[in-house]
Backbone of each chain as ProteinMPNN parsed JSONL, in Angstrom:
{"seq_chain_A": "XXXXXXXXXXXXXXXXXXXXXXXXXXXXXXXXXXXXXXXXXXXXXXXXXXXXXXXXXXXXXXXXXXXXXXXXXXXXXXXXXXXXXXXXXXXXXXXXXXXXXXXXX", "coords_chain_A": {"N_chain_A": [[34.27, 109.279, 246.804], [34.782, 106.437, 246.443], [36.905, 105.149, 243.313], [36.405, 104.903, 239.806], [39.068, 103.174, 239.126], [39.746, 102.003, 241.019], [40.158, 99.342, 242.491], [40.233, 98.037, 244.963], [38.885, 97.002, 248.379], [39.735, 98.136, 250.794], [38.436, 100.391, 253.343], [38.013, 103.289, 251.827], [38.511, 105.927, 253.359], [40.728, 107.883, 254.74], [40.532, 107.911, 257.698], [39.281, 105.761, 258.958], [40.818, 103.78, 258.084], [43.239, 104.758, 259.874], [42.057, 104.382, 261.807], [41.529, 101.761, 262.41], [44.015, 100.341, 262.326], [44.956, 101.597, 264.728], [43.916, 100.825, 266.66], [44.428, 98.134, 266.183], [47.351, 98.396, 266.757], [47.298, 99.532, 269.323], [46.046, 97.972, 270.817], [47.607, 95.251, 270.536], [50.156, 95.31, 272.397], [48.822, 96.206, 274.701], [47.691, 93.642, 275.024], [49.412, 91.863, 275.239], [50.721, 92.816, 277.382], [49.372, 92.4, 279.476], [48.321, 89.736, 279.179], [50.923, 88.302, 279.558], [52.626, 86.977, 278.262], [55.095, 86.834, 276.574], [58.479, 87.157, 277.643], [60.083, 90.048, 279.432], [61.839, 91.543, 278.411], [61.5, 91.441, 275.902], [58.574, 91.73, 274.987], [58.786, 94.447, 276.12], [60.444, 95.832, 273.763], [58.312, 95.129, 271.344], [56.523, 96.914, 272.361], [57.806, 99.445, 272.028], [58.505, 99.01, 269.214], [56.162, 98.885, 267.975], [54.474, 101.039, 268.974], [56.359, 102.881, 267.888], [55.767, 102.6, 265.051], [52.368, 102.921, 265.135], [52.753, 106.063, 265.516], [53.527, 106.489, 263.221], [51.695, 105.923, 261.72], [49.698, 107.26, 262.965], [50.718, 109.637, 261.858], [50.574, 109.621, 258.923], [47.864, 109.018, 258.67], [46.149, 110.349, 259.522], [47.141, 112.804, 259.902], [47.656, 112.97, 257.543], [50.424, 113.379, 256.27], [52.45, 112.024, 253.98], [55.112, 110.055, 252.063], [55.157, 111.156, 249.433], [53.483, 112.644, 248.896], [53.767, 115.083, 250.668], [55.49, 118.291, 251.009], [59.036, 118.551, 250.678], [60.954, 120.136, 252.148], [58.929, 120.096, 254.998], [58.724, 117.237, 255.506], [61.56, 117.519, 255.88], [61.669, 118.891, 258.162], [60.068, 117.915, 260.129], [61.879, 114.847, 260.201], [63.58, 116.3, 261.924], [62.759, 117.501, 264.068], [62.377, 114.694, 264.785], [64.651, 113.815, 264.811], [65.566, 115.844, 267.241], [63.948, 114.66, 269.328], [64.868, 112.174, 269.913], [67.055, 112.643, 270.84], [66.711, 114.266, 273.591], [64.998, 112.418, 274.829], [66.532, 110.117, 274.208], [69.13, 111.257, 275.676], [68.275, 111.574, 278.305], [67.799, 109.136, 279.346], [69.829, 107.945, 279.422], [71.453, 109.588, 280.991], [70.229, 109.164, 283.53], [70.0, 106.344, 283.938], [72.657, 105.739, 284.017], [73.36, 107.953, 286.277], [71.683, 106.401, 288.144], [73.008, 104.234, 289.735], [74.855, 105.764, 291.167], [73.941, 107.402, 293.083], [72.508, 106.081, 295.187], [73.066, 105.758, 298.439]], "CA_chain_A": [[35.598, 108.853, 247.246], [35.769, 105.681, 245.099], [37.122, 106.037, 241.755], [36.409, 103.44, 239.411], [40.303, 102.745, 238.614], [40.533, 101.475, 242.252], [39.352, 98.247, 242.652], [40.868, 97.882, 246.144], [37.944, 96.863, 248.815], [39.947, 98.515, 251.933], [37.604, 101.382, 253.644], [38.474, 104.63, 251.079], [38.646, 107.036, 254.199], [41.687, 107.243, 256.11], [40.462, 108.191, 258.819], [38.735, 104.889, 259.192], [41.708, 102.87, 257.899], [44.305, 104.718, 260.448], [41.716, 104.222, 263.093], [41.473, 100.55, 262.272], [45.119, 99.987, 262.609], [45.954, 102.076, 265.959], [43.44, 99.421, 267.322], [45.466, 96.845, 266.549], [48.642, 98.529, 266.882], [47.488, 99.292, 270.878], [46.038, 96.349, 271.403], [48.524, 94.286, 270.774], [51.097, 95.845, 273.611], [48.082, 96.046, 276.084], [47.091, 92.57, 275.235], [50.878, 91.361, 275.401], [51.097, 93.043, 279.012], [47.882, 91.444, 280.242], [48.771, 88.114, 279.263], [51.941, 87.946, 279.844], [53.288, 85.423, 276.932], [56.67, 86.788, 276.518], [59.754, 87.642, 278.032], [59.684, 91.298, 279.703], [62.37, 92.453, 277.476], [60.745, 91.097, 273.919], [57.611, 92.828, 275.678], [59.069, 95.979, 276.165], [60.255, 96.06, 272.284], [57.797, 94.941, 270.97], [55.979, 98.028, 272.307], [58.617, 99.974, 271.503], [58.227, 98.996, 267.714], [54.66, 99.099, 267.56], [54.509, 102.45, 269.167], [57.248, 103.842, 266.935], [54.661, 101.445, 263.355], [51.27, 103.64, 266.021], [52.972, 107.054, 265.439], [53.65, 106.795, 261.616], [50.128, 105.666, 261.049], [48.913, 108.455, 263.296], [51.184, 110.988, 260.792], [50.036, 109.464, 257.58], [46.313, 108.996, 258.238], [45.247, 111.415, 260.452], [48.041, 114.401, 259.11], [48.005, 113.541, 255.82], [51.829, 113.15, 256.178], [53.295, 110.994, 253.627], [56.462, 110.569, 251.665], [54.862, 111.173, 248.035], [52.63, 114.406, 248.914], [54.45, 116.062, 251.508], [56.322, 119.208, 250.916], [60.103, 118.507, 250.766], [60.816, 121.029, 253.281], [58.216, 119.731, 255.701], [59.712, 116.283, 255.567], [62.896, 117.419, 256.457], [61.285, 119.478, 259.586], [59.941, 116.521, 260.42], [63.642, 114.65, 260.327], [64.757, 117.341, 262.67], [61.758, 117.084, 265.495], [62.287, 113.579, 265.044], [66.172, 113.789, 265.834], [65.672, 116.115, 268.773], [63.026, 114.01, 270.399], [65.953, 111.088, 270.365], [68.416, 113.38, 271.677], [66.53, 114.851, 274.466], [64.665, 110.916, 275.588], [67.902, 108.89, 275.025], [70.019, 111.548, 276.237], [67.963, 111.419, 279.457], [67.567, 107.813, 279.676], [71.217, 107.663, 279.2], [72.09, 110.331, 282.248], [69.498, 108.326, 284.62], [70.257, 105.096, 283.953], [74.473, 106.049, 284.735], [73.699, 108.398, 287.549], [71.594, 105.896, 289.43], [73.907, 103.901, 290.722], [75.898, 106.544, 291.806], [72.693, 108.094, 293.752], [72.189, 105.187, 296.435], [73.186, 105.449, 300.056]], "C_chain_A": [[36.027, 107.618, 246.478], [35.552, 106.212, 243.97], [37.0, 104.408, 241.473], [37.365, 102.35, 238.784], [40.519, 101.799, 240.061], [39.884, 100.477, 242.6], [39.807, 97.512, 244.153], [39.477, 98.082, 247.249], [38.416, 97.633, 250.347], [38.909, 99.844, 252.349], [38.646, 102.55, 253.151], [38.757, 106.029, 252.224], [39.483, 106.92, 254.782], [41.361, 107.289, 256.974], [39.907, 106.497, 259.69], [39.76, 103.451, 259.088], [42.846, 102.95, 259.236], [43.645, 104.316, 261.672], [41.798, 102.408, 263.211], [43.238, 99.977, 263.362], [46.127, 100.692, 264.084], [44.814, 101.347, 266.7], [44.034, 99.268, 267.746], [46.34, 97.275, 266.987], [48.833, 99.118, 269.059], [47.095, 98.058, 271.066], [47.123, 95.155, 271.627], [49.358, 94.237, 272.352], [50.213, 95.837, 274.669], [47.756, 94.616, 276.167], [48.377, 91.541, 276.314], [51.529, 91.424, 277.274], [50.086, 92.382, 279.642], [48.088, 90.37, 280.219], [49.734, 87.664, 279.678], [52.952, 86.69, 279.73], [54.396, 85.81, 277.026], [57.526, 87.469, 277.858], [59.617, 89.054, 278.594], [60.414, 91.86, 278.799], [61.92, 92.476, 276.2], [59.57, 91.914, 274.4], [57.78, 94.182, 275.238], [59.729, 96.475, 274.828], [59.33, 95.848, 271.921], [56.659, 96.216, 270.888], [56.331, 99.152, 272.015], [57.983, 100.186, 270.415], [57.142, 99.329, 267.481], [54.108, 100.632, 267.769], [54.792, 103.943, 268.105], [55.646, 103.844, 265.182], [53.166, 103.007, 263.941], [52.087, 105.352, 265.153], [53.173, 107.634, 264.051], [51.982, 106.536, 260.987], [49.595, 107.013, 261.516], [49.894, 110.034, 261.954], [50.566, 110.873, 259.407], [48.685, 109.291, 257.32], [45.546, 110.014, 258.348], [45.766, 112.195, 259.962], [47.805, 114.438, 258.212], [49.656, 113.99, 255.499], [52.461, 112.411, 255.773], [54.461, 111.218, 252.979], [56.194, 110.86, 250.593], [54.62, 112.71, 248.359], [53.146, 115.513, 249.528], [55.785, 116.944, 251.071], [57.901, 118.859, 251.121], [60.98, 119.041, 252.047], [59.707, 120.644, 254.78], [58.731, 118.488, 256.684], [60.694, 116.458, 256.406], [62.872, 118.168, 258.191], [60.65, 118.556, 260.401], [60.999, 115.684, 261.185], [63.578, 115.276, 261.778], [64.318, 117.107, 263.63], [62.191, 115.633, 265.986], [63.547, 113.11, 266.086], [66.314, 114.699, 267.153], [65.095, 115.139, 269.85], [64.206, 112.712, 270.649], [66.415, 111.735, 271.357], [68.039, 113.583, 273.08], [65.512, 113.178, 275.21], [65.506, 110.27, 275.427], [68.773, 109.721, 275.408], [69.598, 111.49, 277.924], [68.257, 110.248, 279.899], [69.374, 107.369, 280.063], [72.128, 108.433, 280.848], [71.441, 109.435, 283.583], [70.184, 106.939, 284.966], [71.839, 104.74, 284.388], [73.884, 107.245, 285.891], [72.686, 107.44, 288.814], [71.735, 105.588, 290.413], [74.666, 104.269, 291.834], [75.058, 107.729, 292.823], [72.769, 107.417, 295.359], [72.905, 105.341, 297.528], [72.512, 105.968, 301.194]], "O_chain_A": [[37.135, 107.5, 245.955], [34.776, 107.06, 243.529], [37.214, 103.37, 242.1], [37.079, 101.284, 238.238], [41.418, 100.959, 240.113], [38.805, 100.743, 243.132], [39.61, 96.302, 244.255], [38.897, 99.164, 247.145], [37.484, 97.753, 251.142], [38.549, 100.39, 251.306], [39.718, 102.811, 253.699], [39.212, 107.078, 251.766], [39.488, 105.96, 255.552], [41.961, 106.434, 257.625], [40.185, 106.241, 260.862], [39.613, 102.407, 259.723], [43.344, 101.932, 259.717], [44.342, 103.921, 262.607], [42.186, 101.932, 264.278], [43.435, 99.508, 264.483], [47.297, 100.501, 264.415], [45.148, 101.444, 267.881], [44.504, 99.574, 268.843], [46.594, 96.639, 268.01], [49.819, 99.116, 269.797], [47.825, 97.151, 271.465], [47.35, 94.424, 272.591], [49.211, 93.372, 273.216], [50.711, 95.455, 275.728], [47.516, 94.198, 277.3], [48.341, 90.922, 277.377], [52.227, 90.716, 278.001], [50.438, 91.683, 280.592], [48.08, 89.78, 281.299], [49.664, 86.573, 280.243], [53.61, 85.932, 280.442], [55.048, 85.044, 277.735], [57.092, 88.136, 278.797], [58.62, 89.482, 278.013], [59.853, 92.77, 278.188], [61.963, 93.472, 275.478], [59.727, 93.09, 274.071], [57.211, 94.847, 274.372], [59.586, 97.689, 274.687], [58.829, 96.945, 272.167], [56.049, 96.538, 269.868], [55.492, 100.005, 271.723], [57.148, 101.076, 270.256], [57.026, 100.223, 266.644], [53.467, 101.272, 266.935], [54.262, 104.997, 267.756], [54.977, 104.722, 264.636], [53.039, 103.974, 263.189], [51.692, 105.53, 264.001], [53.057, 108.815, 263.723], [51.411, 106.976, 259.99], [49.116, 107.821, 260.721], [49.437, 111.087, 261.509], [50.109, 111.848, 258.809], [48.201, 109.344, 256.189], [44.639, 110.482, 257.66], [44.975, 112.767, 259.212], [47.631, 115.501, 257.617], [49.993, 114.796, 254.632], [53.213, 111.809, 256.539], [55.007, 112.314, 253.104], [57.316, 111.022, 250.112], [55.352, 113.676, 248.138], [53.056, 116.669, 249.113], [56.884, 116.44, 250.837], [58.007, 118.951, 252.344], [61.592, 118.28, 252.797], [60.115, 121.289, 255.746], [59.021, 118.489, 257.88], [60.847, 115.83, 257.453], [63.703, 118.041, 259.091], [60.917, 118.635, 261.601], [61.112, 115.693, 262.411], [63.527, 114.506, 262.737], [65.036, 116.511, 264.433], [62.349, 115.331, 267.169], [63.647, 112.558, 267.181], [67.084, 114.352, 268.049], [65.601, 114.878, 270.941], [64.298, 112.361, 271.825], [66.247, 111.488, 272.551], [68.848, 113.175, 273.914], [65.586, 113.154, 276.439], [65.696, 109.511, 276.377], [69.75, 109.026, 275.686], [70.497, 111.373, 278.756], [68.997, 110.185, 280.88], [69.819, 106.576, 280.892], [73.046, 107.956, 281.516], [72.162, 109.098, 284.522], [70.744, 106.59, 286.006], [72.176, 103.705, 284.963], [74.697, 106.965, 286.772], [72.805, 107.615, 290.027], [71.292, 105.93, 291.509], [75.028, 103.702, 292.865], [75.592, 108.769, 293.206], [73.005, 108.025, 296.403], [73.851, 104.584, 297.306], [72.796, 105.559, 302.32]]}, "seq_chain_B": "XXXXXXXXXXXXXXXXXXXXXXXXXXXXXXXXXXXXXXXXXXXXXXXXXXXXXXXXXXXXXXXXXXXXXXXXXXXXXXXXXX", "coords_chain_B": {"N_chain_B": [[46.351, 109.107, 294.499], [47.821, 110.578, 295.576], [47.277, 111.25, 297.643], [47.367, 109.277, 298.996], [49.862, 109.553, 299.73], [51.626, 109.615, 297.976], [52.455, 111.461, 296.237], [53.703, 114.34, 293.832], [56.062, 114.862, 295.233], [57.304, 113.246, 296.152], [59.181, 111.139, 294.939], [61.62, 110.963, 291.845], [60.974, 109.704, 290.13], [57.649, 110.429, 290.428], [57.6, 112.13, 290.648], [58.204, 112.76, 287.647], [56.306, 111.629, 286.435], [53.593, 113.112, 287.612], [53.863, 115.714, 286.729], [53.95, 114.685, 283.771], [51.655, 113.146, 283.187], [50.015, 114.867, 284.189], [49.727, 117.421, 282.472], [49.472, 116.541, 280.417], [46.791, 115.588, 280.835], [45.599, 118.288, 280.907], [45.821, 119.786, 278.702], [44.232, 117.872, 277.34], [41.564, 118.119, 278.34], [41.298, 120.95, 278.363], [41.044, 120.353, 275.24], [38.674, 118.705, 274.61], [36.896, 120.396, 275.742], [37.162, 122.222, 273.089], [36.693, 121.278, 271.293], [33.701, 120.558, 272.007], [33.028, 123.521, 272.0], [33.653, 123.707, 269.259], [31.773, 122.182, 267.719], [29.23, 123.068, 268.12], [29.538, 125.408, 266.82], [30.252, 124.962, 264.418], [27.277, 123.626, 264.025], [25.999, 126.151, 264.114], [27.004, 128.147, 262.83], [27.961, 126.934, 260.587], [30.34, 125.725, 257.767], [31.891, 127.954, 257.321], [34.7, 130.274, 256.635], [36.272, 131.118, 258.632], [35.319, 128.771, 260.404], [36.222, 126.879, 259.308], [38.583, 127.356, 259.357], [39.537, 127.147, 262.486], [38.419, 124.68, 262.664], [40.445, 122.784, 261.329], [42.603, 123.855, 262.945], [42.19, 122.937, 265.005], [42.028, 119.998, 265.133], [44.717, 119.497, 263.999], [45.7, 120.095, 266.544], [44.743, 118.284, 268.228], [45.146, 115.785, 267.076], [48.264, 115.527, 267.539], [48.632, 115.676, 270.322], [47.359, 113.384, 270.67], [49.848, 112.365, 269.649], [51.341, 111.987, 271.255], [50.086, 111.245, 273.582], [50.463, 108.116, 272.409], [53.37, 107.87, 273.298], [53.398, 108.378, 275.806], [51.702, 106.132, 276.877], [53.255, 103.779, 276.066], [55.464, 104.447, 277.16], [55.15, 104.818, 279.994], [53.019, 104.024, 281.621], [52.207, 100.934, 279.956], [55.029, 100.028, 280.492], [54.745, 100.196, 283.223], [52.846, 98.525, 284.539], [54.121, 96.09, 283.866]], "CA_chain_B": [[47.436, 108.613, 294.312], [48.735, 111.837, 295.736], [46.493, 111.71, 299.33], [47.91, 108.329, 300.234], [51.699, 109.664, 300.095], [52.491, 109.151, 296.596], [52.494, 112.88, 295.167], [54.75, 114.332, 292.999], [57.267, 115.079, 296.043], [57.884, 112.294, 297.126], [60.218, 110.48, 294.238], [62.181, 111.765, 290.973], [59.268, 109.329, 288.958], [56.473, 110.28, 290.769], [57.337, 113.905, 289.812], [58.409, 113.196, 285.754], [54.767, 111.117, 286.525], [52.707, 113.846, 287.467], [54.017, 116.712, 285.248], [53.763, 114.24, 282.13], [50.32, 112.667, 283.031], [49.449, 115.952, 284.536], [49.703, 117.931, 281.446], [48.645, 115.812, 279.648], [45.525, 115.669, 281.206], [44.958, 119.462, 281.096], [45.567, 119.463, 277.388], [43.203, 116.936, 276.519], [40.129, 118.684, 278.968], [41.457, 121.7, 276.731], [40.704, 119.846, 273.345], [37.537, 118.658, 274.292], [36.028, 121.836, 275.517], [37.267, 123.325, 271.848], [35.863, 120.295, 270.587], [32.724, 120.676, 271.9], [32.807, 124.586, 271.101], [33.538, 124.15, 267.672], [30.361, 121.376, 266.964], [28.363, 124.03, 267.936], [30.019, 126.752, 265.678], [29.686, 124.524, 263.228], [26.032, 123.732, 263.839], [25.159, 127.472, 264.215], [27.028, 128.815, 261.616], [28.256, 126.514, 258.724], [31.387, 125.265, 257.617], [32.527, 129.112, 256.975], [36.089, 129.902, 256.265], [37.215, 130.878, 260.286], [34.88, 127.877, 260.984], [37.015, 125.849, 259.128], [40.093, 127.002, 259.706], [39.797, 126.207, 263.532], [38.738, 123.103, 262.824], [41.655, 122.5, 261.241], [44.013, 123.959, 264.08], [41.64, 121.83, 266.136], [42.827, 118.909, 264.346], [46.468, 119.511, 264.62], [46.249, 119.659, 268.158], [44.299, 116.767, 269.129], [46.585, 114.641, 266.791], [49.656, 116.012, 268.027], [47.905, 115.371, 271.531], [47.457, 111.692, 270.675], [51.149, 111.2, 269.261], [52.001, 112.497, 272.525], [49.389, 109.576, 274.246], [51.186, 106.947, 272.341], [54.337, 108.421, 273.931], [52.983, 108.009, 277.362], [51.522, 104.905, 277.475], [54.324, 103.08, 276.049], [56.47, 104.404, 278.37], [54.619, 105.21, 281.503], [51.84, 103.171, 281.768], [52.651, 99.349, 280.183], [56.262, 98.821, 281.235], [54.714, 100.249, 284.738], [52.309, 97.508, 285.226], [54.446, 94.764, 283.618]], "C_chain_B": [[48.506, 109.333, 295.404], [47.891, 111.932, 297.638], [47.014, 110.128, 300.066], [49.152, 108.341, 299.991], [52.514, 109.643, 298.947], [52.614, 110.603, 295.519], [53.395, 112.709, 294.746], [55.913, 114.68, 293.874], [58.271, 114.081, 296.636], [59.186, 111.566, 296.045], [60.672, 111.614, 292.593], [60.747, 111.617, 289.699], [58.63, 109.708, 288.972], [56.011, 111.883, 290.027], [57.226, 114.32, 288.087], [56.186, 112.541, 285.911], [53.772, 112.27, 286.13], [52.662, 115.096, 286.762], [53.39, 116.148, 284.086], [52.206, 114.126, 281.906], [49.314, 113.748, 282.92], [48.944, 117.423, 283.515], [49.437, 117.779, 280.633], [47.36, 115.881, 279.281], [44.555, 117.047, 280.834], [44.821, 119.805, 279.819], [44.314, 118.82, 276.576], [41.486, 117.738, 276.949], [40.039, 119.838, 277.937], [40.642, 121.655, 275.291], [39.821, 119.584, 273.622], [36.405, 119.75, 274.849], [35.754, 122.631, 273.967], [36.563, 122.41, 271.341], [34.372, 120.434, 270.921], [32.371, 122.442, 271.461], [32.527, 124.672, 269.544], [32.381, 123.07, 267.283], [29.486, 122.054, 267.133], [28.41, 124.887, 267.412], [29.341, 126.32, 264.161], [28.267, 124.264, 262.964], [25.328, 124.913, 263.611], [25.536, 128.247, 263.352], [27.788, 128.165, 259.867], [29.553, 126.446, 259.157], [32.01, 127.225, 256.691], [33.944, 129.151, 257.331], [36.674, 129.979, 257.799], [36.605, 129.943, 260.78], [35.837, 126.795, 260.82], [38.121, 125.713, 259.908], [40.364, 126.888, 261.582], [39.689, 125.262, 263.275], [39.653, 122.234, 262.546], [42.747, 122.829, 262.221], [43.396, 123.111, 264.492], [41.949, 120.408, 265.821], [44.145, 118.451, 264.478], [46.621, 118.992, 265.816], [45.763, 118.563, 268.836], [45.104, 115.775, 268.434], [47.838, 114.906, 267.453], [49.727, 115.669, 269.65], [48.254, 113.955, 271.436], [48.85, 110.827, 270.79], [51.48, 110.541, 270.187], [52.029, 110.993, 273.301], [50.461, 108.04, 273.581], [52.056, 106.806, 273.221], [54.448, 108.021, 275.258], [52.874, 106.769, 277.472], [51.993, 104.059, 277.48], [55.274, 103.067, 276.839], [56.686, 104.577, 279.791], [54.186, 104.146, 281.792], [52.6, 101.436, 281.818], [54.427, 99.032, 280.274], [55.985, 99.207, 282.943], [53.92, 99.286, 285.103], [52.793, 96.145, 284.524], [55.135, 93.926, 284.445]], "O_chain_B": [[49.551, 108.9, 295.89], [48.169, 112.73, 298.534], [47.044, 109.872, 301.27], [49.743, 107.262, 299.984], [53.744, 109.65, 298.891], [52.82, 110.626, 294.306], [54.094, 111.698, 294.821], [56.942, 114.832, 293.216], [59.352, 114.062, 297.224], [60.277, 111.526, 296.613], [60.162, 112.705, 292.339], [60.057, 112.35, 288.99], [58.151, 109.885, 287.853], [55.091, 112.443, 289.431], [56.717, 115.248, 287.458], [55.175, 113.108, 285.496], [53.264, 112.491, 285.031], [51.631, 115.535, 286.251], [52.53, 116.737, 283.431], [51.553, 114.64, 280.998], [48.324, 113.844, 282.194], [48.048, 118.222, 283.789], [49.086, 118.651, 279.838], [46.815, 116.085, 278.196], [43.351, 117.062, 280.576], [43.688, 120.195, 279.536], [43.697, 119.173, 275.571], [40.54, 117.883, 276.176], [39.231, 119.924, 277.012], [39.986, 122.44, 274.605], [39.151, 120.244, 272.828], [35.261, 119.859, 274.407], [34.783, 123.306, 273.626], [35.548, 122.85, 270.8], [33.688, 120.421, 269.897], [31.485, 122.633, 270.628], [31.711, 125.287, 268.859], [32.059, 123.297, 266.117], [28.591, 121.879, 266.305], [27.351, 125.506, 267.305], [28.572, 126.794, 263.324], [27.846, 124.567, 261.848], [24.24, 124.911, 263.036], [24.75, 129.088, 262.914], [27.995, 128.618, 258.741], [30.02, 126.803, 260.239], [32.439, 127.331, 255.542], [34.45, 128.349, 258.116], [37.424, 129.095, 258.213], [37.047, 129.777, 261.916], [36.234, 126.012, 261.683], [38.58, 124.845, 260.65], [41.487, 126.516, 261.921], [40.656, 124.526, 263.47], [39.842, 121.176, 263.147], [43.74, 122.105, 262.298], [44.05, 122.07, 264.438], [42.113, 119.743, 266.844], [44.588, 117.388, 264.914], [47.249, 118.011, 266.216], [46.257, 118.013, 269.819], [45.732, 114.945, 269.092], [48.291, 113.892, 267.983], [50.813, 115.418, 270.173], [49.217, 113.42, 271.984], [49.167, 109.758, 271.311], [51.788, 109.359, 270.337], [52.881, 110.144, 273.562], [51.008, 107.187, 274.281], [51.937, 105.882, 274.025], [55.405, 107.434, 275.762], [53.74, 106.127, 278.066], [51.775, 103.225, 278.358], [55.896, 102.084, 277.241], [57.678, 104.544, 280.52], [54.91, 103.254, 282.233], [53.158, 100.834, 282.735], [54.924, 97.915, 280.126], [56.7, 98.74, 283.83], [54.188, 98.954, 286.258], [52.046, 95.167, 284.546], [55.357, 92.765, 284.101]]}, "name": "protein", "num_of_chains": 2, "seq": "XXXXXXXXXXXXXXXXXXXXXXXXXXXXXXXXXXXXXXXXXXXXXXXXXXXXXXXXXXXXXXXXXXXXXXXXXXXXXXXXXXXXXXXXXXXXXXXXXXXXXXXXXXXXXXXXXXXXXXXXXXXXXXXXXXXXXXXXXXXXXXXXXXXXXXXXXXXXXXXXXXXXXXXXXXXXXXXXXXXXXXXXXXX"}
């Protein structure tokens, strides 16, 4: 697995690199809720983001899903999953969060 | 959760709750049954080509499993005990 052009000391396996980094990338958000240093809303981005940073690592280490190697066509099926999964969690979030109110008595 | 009053009947959450978690769950028992099937395939007969190529579906689905987990715990889990 090394080549002798790559003089780069990071562990050559992804599997070992993406595992490294969805560590950190939970830890952080569990640490963040445990301690309870910030703000609830910087919080609740913060896990957000990291989640979103968590889910691209899990495609590119573990899949073997990047933007160089990956099929053109793949990519763009990709895209598409990506834009439903919005549609169908902020279109919910979006119906809940306006019919609450209008729920209560 | 569900024997001291808190099933999935009782609220709109409790129900997206136990579907999400709930399926979740059954998925994952799923993957590691195949998971332990296929280390014994592989021990008993080699990395042969239908050996592989489960292990490769088997692959898919436990990542695809995991994304999922991110999915959850970000949005179930830590803004529920913050």
């Amino acid at each position: 697995m090394q080549t002798p052009t790559d003089p780069s000391d990071m562990p050559q396996h992804p599997y070992i690199t993406g595992f490294v980094f969805a560590l950190v990338l939970t830890g952080i958000p569990f640490g963040l809720v445990v301690a309870g240093l910030l703000p609830r809303f910087t919080t609740l981005v913060v896990i957000a983001v990291l989640a979103l940073a968590q889910v691209v690592v899990h495609l590119r280490y573990f899949l073997h899903l990047d933007l160089q190697s990956t099929p053109r066509e793949n990519l763009l099926a990709l895209a598409f999953a990506a834009v439903l999964i919005c549609i169908i969690i902020g279109g919910s979030l979006w119906i809940m969060l306006d019919l609450n109110p209008r729920m209560m008595s | 959760m569900y024997l001291q009053g808190a099933g999935p009947q009782r609220s709109g959450f409790l129900s997206a709750f136990f579907t999400l978690v709930g399926t979740h769950g059954l998925h994952v028992s799923n993957g590691l049954v195949w998971i332990l099937i296929m280390s014994i395939q592989v021990l008993a007969k080699g990395l042969t080509e239908p050996v592989a190529s489960r292990l490769f579906r088997l692959g898919l689905f436990w990542h695809f499993l995991d994304i999922v987990w991110i999915g959850i715990f970000s949005m179930v889990y830590l803004p529920g005990v913050l």
